[in-house]
C-alpha positions in Angstrom: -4.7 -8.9 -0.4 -7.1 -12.0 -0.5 -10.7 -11.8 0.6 -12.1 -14.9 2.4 -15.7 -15.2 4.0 -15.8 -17.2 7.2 -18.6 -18.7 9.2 -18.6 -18.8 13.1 -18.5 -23.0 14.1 -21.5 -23.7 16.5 -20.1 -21.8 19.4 -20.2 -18.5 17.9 -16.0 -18.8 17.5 -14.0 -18.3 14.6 -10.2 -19.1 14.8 -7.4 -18.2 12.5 -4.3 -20.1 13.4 -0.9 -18.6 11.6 2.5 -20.2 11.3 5.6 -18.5 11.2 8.6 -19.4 8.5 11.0 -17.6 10.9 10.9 -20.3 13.9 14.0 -19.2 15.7 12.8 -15.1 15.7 11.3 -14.1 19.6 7.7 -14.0 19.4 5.1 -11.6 17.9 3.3 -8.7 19.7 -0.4 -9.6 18.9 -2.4 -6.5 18.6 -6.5 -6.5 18.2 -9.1 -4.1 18.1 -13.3 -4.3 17.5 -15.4 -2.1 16.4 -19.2 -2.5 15.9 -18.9 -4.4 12.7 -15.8 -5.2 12.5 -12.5 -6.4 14.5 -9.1 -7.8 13.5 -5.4 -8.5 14.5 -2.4 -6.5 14.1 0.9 -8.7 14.1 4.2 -6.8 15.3 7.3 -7.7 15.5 7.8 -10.1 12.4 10.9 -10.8 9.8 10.3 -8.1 7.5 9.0 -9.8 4.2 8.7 -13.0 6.7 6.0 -15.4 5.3 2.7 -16.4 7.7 0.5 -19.6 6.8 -3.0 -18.9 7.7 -5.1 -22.3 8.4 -8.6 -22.0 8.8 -11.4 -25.1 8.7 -12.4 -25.8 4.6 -15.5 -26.8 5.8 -16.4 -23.4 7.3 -14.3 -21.2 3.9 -15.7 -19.8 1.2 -13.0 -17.7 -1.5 
């Protein structure tokens, strides 16, 4: 697992955009959940060992 830090744009937003290598597959159950100092996503439903492109702003990421 990689470790990125991300900065909210202007608006107090940060997106995560993912692309899916399995195109024809039905689409993913998106899962979230927040917690006071932290939140996240939970993707169902995938290819098993399916590959996901994250794309996020290089002007907002810091490895």
């Amino acid at each position: 697992m990689r470790k990125f830090e991300l900065h909210a744009d202007d608006t107090g937003t940060v997106e995560l955009v993912c692309e899916r290598t399995d195109r024809d597959a039905s689409a993913p159950r998106v899962r979230s959940f927040a917690g006071r100092d932290e939140f996240g996503l939970l993707v169902d439903d995938l290819t098993p060992g399916e590959r996901v492109t994250l794309f996020v702003d290089d002007a907002i990421t810091e490895e």
